[in-house]
Backbone as ProteinMPNN parsed JSONL, in Angstrom:
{"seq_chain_A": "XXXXXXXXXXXXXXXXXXXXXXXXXXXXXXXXXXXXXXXXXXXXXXXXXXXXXXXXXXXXXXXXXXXXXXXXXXXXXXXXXXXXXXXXXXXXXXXXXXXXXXXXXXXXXXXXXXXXXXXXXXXXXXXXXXXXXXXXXXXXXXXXXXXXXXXXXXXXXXXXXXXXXXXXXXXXXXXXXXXXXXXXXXXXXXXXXXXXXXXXXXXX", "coords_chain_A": {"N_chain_A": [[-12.155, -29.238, 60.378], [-15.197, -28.671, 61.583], [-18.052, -30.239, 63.731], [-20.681, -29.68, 62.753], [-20.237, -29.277, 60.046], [-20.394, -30.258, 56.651], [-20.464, -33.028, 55.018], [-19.804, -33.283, 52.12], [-18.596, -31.124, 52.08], [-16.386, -31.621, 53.81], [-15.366, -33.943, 52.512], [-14.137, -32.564, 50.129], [-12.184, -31.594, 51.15], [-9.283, -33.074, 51.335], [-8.562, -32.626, 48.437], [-8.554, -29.907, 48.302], [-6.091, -29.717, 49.633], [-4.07, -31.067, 47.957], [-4.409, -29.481, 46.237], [-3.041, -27.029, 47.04], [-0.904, -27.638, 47.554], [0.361, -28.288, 45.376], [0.687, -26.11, 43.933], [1.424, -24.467, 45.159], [2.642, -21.357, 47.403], [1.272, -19.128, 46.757], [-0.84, -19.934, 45.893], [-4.128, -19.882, 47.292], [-6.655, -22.297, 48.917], [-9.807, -22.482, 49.537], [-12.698, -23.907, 50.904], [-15.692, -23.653, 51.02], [-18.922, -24.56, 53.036], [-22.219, -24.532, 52.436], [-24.122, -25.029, 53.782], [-24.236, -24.169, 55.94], [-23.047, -21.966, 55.808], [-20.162, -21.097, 56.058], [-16.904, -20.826, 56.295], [-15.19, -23.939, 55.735], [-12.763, -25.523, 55.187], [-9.253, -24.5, 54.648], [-6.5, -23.571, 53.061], [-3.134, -22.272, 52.568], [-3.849, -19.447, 53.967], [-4.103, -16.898, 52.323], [-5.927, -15.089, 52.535], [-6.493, -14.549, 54.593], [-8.455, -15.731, 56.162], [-10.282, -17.752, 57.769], [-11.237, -20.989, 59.707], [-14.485, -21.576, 59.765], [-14.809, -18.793, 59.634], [-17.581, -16.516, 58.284], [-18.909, -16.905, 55.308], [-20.534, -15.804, 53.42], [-22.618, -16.234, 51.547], [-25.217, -16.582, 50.727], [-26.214, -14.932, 48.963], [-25.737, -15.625, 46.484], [-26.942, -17.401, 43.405], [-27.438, -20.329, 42.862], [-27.459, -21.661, 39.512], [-29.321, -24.207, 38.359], [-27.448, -25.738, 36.076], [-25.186, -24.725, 37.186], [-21.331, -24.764, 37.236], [-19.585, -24.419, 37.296], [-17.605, -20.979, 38.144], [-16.26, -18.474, 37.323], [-13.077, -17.444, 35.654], [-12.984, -14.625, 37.647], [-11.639, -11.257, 38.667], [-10.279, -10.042, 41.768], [-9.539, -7.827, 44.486], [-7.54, -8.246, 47.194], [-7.124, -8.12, 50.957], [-4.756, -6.694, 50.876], [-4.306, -4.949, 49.172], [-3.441, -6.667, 46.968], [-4.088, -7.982, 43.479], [-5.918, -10.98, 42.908], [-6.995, -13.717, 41.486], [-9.652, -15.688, 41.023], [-11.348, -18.582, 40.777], [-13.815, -20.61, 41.158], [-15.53, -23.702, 41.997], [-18.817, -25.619, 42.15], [-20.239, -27.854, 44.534], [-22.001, -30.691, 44.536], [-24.829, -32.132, 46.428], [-26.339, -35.752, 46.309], [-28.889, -35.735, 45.055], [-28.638, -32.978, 43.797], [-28.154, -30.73, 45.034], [-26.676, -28.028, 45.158], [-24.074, -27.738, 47.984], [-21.617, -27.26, 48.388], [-18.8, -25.176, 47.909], [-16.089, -24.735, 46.049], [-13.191, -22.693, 46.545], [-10.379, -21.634, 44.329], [-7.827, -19.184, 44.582], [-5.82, -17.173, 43.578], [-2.541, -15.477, 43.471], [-1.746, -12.729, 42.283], [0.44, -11.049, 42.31], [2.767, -11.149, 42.37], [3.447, -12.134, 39.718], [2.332, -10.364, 38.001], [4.228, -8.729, 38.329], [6.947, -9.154, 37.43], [5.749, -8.973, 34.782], [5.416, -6.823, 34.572], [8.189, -6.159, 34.883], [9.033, -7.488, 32.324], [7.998, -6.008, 30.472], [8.785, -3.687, 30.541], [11.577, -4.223, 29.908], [11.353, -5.064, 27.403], [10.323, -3.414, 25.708], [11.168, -0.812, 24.596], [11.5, -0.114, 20.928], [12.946, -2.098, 18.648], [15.904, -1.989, 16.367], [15.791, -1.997, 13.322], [18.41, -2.953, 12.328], [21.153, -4.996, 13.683], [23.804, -2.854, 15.77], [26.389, -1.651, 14.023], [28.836, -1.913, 15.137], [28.826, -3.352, 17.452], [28.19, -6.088, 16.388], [29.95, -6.531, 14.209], [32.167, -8.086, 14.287], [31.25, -10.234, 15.232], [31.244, -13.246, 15.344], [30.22, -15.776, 16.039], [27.462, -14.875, 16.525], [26.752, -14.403, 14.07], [27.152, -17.469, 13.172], [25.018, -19.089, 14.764], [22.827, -17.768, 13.951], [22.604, -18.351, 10.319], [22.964, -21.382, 10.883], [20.755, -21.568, 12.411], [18.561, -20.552, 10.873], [19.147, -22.679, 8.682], [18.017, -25.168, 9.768], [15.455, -24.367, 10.399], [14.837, -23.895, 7.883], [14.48, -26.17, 6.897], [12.769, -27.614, 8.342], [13.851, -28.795, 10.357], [15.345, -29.386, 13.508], [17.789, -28.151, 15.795], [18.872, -30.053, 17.854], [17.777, -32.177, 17.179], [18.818, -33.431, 14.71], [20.206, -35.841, 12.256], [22.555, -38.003, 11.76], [23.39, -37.814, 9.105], [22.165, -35.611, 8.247], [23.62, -33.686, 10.049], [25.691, -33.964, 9.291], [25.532, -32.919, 6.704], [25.049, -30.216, 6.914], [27.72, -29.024, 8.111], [29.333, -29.038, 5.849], [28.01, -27.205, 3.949], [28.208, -25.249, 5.942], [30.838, -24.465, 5.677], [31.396, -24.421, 3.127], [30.784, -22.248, 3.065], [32.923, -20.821, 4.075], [32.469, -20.616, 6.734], [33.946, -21.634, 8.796], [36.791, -21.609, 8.926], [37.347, -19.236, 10.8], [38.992, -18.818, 13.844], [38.785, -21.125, 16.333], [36.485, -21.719, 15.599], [35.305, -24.173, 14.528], [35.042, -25.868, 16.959], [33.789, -24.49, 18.48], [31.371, -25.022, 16.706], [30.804, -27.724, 17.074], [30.577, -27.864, 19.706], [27.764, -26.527, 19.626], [26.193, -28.065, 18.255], [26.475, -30.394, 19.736], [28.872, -32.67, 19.174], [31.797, -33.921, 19.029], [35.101, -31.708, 18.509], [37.268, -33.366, 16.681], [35.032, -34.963, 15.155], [33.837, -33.061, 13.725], [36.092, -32.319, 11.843], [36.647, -35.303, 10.54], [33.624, -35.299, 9.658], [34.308, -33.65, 7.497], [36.175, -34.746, 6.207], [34.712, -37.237, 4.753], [33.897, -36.298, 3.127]], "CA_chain_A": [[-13.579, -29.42, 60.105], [-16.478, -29.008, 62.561], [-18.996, -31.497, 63.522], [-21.763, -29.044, 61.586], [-19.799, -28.991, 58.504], [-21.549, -31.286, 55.616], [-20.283, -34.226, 54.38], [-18.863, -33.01, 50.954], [-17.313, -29.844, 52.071], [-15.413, -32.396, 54.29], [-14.713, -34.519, 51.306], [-13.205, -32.075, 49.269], [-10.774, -31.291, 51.953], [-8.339, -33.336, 50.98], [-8.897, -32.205, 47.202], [-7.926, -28.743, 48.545], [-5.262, -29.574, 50.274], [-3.7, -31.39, 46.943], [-4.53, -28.069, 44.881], [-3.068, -25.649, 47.551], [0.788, -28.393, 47.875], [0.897, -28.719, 43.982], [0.465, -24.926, 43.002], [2.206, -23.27, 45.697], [2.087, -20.685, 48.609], [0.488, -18.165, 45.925], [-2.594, -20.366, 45.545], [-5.361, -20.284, 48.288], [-8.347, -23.009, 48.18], [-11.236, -22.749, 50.534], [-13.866, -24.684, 51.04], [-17.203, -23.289, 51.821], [-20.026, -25.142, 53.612], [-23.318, -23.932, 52.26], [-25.592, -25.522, 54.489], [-23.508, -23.426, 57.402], [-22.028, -20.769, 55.012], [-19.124, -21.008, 56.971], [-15.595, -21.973, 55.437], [-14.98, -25.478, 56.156], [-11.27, -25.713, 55.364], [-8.75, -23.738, 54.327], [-5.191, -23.89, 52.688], [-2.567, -21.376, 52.241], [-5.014, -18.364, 54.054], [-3.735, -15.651, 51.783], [-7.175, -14.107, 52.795], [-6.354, -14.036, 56.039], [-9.907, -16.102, 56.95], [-9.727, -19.229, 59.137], [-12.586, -22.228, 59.56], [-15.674, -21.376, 61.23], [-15.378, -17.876, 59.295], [-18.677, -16.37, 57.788], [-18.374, -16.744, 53.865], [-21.667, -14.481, 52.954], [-22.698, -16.704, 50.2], [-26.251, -16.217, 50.957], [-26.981, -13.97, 47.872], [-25.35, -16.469, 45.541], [-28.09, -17.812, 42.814], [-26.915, -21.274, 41.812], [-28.467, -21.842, 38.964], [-29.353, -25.693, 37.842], [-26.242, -25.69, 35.286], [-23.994, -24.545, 36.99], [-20.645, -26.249, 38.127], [-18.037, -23.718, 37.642], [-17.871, -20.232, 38.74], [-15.276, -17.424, 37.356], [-12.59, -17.133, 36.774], [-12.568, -13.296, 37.632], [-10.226, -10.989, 39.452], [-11.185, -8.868, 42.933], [-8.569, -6.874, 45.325], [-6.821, -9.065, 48.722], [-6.864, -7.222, 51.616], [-2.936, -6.094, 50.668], [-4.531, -4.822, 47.367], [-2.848, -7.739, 45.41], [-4.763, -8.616, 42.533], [-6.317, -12.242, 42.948], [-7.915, -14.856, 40.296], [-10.62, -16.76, 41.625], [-12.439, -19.732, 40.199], [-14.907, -21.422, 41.97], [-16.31, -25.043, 41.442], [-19.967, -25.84, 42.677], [-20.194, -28.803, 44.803], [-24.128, -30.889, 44.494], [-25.242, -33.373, 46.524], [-26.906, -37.18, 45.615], [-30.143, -34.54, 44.86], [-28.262, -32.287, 43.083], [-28.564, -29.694, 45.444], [-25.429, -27.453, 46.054], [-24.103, -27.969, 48.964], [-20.55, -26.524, 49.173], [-17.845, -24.142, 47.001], [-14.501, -25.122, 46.288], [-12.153, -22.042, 45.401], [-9.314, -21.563, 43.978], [-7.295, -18.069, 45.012], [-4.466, -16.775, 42.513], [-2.536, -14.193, 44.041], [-0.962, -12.514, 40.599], [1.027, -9.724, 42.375], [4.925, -11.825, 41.104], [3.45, -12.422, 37.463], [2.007, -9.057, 37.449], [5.458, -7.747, 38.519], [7.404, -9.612, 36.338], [5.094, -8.899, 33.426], [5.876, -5.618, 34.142], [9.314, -5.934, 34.238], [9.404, -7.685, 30.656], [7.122, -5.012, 29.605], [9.618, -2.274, 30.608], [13.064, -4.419, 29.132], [11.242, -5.334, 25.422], [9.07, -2.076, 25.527], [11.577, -0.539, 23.603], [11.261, -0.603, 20.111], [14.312, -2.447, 18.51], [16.226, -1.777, 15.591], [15.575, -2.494, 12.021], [19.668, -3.596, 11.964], [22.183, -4.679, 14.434], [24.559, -2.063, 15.875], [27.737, -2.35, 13.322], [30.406, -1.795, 16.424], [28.485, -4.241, 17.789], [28.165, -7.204, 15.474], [30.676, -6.966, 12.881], [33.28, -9.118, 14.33], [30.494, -11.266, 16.062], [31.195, -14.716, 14.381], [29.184, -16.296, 16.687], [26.025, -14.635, 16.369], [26.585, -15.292, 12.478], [27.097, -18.769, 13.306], [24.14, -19.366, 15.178], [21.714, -17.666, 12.545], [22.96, -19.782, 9.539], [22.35, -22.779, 11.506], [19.139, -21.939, 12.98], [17.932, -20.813, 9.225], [19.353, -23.528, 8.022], [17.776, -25.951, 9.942], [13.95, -24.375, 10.082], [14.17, -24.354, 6.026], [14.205, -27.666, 6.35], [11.403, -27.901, 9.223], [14.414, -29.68, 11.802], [15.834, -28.381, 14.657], [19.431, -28.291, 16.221], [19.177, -31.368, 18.585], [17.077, -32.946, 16.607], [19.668, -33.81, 13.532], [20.565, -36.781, 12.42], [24.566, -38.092, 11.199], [23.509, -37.424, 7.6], [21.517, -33.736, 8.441], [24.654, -32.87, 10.435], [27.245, -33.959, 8.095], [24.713, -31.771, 5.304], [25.059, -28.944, 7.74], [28.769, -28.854, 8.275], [29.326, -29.19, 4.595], [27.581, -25.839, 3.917], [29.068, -23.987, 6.581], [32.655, -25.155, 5.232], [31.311, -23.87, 1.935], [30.492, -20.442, 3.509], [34.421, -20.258, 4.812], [32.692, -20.449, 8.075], [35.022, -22.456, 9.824], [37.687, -20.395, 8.737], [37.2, -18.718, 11.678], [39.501, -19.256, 14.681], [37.854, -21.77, 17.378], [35.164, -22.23, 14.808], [34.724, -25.748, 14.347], [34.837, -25.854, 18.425], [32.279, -23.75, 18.528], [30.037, -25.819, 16.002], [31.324, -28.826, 17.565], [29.217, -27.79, 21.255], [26.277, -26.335, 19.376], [25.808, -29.441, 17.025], [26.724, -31.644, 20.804], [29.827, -33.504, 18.904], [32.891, -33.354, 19.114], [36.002, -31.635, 17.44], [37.448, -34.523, 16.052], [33.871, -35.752, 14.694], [33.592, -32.141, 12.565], [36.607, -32.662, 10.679], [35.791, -36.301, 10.124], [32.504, -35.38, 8.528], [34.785, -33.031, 6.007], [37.203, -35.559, 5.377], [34.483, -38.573, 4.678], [32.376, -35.883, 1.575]], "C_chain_A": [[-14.324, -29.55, 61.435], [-17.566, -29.853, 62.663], [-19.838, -31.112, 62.48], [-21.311, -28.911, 60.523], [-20.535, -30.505, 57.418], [-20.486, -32.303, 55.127], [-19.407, -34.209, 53.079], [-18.475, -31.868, 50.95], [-16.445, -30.971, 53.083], [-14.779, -33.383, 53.431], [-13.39, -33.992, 50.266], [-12.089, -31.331, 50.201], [-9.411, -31.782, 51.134], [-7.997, -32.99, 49.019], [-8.109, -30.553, 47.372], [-6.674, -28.868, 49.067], [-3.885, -29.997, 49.558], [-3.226, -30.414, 46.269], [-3.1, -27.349, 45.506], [-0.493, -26.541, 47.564], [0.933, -28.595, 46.464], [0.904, -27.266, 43.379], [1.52, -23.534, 43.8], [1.876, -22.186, 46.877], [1.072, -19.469, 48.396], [-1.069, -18.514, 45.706], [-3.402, -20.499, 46.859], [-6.197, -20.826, 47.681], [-9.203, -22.839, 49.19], [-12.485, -23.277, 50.077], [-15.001, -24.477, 51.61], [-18.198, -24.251, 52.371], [-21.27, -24.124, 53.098], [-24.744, -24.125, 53.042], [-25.207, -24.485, 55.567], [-23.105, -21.968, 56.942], [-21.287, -19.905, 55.997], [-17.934, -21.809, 55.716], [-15.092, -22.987, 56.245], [-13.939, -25.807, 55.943], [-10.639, -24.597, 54.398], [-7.206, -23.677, 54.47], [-4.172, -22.428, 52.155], [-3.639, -19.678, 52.92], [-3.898, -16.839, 53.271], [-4.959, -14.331, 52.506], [-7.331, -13.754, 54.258], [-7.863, -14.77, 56.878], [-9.577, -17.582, 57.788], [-11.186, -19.6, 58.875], [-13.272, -21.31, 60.473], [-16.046, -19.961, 60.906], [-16.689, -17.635, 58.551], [-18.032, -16.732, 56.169], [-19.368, -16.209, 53.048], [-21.875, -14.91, 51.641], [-23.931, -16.54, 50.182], [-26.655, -15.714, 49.444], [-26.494, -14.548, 46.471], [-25.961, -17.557, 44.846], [-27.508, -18.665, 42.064], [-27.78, -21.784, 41.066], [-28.648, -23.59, 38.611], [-27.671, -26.027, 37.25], [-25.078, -25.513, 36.178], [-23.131, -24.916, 38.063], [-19.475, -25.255, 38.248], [-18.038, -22.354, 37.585], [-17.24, -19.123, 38.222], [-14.645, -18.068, 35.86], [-12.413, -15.258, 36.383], [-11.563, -12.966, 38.875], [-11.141, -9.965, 40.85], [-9.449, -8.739, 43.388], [-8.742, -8.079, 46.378], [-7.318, -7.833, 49.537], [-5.683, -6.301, 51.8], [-3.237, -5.514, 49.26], [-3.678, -5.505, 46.479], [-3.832, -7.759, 44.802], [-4.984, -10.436, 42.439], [-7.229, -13.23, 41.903], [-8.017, -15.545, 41.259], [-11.357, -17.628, 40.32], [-13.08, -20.55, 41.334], [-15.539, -22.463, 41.39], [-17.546, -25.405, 42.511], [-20.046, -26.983, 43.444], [-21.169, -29.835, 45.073], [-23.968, -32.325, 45.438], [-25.786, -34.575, 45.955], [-28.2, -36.51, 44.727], [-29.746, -33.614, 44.123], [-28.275, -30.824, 43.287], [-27.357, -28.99, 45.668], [-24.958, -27.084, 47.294], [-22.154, -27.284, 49.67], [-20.003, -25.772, 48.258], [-16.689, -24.128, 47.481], [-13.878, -23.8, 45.449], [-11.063, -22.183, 45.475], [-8.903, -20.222, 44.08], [-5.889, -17.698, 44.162], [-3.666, -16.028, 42.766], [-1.301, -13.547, 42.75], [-0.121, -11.659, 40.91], [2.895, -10.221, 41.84], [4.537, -11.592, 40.053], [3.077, -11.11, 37.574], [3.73, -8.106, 37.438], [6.271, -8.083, 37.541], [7.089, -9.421, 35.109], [4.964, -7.518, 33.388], [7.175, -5.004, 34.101], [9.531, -6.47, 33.019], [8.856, -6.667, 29.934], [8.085, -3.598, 29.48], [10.997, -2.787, 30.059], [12.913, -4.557, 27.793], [10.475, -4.264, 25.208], [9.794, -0.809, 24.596], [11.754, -0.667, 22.059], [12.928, -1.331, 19.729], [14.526, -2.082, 16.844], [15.744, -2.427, 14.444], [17.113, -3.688, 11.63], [20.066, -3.348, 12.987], [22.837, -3.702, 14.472], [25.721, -2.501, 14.946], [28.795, -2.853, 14.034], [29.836, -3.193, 16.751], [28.486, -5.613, 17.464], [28.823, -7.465, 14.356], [31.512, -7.719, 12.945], [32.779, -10.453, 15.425], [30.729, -12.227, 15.589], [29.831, -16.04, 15.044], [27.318, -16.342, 16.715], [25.946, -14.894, 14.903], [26.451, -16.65, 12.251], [25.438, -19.218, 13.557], [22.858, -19.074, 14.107], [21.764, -18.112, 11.798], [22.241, -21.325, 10.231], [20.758, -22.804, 11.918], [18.195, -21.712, 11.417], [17.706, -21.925, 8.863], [18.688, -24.866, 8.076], [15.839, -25.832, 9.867], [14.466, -24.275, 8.308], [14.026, -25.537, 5.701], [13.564, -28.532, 7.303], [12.498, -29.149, 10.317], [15.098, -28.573, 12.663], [17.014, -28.849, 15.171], [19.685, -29.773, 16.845], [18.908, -32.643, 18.611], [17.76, -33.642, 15.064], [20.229, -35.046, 13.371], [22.102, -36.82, 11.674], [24.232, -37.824, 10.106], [23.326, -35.683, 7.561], [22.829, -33.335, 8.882], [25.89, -32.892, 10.101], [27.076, -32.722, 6.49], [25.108, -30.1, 5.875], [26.721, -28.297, 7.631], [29.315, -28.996, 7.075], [28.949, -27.753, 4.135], [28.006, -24.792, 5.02], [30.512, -24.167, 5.993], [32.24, -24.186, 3.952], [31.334, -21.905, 1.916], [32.136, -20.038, 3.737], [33.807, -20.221, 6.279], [33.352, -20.981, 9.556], [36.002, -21.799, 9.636], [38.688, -19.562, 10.099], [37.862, -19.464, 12.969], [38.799, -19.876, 15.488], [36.09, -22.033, 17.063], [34.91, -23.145, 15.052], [34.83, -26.249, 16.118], [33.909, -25.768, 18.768], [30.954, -24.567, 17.614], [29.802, -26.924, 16.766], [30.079, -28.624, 18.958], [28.513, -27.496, 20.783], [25.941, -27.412, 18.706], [26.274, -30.561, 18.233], [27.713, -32.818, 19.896], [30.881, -33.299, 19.398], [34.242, -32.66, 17.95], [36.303, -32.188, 16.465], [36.489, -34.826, 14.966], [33.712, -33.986, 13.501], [34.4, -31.807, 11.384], [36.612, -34.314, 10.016], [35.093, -36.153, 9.204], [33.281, -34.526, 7.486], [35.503, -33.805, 5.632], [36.042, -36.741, 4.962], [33.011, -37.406, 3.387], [33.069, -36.952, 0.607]], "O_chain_A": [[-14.071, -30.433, 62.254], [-18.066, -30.231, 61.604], [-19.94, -31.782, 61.452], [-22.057, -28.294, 59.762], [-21.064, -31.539, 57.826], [-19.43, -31.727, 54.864], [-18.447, -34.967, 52.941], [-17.98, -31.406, 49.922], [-15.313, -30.873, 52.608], [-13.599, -33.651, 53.657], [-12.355, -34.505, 49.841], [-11.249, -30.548, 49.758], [-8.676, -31.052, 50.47], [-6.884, -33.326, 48.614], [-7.225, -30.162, 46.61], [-6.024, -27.837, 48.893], [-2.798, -29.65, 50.018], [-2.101, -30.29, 45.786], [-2.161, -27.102, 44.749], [0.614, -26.003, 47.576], [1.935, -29.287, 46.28], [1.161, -27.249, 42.175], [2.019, -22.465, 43.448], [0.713, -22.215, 47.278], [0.341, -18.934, 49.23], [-2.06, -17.823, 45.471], [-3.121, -21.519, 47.488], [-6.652, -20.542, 46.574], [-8.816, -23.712, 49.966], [-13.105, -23.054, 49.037], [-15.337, -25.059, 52.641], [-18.054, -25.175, 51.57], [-21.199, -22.935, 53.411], [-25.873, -23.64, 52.962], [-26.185, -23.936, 56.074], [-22.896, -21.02, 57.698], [-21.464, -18.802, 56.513], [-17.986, -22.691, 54.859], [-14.614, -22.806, 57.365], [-13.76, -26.804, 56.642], [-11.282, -23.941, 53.578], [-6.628, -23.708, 55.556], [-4.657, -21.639, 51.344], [-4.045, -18.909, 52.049], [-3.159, -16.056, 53.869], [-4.8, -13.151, 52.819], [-8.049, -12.953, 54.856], [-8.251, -14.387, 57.981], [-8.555, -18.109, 58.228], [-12.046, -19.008, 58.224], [-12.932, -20.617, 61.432], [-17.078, -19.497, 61.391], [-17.075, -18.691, 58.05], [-16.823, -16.799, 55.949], [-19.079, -16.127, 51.854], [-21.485, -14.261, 50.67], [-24.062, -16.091, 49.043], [-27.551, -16.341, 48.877], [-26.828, -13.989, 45.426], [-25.767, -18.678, 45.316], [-27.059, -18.389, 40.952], [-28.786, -22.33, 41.519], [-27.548, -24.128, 38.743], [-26.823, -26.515, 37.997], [-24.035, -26.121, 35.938], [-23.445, -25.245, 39.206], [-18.603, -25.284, 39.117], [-18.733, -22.144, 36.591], [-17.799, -18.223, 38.847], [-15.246, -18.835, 35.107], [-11.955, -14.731, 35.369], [-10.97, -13.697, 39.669], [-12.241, -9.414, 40.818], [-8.473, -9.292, 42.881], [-9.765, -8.759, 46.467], [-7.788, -6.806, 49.047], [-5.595, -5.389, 52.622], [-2.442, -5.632, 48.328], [-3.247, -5.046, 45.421], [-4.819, -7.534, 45.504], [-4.113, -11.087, 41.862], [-8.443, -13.022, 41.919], [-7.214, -15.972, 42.088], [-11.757, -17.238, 39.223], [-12.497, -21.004, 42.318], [-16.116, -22.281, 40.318], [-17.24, -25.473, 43.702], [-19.724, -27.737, 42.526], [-21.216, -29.922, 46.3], [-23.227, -33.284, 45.224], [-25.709, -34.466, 44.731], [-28.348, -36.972, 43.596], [-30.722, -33.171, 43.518], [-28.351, -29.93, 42.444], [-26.812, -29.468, 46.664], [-25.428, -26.047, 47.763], [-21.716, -27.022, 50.79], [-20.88, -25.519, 47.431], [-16.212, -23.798, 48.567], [-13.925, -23.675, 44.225], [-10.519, -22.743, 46.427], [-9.806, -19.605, 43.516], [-4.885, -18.323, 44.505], [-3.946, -15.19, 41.909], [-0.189, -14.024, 42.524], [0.398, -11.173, 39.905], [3.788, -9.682, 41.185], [5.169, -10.846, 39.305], [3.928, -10.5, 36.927], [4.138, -7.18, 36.737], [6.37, -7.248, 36.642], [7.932, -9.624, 34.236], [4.492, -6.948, 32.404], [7.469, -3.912, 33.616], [10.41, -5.845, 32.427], [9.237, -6.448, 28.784], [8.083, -2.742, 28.595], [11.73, -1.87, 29.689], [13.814, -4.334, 26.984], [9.827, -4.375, 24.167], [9.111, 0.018, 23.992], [12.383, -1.71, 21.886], [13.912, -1.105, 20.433], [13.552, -1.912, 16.111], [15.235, -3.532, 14.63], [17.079, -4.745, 11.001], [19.88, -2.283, 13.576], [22.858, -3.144, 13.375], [26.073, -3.678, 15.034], [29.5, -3.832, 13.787], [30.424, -4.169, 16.286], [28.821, -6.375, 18.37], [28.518, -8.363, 13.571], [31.891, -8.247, 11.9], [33.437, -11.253, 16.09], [29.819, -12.156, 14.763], [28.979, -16.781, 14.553], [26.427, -17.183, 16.834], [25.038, -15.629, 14.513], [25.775, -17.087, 11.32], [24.737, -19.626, 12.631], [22.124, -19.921, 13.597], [20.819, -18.899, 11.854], [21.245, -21.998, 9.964], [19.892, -23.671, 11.803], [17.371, -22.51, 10.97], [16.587, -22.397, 8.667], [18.612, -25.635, 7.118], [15.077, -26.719, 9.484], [13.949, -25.228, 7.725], [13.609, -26.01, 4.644], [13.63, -29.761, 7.298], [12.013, -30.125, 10.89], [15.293, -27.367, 12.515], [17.28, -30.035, 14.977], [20.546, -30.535, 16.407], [19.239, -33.637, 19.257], [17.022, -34.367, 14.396], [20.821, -35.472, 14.363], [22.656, -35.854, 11.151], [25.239, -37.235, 9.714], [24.043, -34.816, 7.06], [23.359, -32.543, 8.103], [26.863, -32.202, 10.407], [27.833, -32.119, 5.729], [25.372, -29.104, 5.201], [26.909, -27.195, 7.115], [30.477, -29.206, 7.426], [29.965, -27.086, 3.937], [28.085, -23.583, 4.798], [31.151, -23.224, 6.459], [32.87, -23.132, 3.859], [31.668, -20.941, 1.228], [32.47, -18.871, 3.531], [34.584, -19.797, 7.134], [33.246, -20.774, 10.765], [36.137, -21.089, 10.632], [39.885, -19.371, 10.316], [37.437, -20.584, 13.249], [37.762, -19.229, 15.633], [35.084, -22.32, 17.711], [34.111, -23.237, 15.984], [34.531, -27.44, 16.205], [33.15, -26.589, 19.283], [29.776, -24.595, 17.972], [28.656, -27.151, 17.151], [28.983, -29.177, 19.047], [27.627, -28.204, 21.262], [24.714, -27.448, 18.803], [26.476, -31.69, 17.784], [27.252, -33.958, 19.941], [30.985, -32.445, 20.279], [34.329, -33.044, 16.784], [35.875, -31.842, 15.364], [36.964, -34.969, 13.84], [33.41, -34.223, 12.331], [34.005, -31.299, 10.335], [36.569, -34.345, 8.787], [35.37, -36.55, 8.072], [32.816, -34.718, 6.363], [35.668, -33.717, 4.415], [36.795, -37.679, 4.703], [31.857, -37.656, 3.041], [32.603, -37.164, -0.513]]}, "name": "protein", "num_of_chains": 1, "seq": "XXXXXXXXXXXXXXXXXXXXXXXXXXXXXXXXXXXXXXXXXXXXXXXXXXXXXXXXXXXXXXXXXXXXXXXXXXXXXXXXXXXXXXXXXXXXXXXXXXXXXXXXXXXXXXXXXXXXXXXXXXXXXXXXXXXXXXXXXXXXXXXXXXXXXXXXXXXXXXXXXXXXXXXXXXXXXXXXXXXXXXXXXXXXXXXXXXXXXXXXXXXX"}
């Protein structure tokens, strides 16, 4: 900060400097001075600007209302794609006196959101592959249970000794224990143990 910088663009320094260590190296905040319209601090410079730069706010018509700014998107100088929001900053008078942004730089999530877009962008089948899933026991397992447990609005980790004695009771009924290293296998998805899944069949 420079001596000519105002009073509450030096305030919200440390406010920026919060934003810019809790969000990451992706987020730029700057802090404009409007009395100077100069940037008055500056965190993470994605933008490549430094203090003491111009910030050409000049043509920027704050109206009475308003406190918050965006958020829209503009081009970096690396043509990333950037989300900005901007918060107004008023003096005791209510006069605006500085502009706190916020800098997004979206070019990971955009990438990423275009690699999920290109691995589920395929349509998927109406039915499992047969080769594939006919001697799956596992993936049969798991569906049963997860059915079993939204029809009755609970969830796997969420079961209590009666729900998961109800549970293991109806898979038994299915023959799905049956199944070699079955009740193992229920045993870690239901977090018990072996022991504790024949238990609950010996104590119907």
């Amino acid at each position: 900060m420079t001596a000519g910088d105002d009073s509450i663009a030096g305030m919200a320094a440390p406010f920026a400097e919060a934003v810019a260590r809790l969000l990451g190296s992706k987020v730029e905040v700057v802090v404009h001075s409007l009395r100077t319209e100069t940037v008055a601090h500056i965190c993470n410079p994605i933008s490549k600007r430094e203090v003491g730069d111009p910030s050409y706010l000049s043509e920027i018509d704050f109206r009475e209302g308003d406190s918050v700014l965006g958020p829209f998107e503009r081009l970096n100088w690396d043509g990333r794609v950037i989300r900005s929001i901007s918060a107004v900053l008023r003096d005791a008078a209510g006069d605006p006196v500085a502009l706190a942004c916020i800098n997004f730089d979206l070019s990971d999530m955009r990438a990423a959101q275009n690699a999920i877009s290109t691995l589920i962008g395929a349509p998927l089948s109406d039915q499992p592959p047969e080769a594939l899933f006919k001697n799956d026991w596992h993936d049969q397992m798991n569906r049963y249970i997860v059915d079993w447990c939204r029809s009755r609005n609970l969830t796997v980790d969420g079961l209590t000794r009666a729900d998961r004695r109800r549970l293991i009771e109806e898979i038994d009924r299915t023959d799905g224990l049956r199944e070699k290293h079955a009740a193992s296998y229920v045993a870690r998805v239901l977090g018990v143990s072996r022991a504790t899944i024949y238990n609950d069949l010996k104590s119907r």
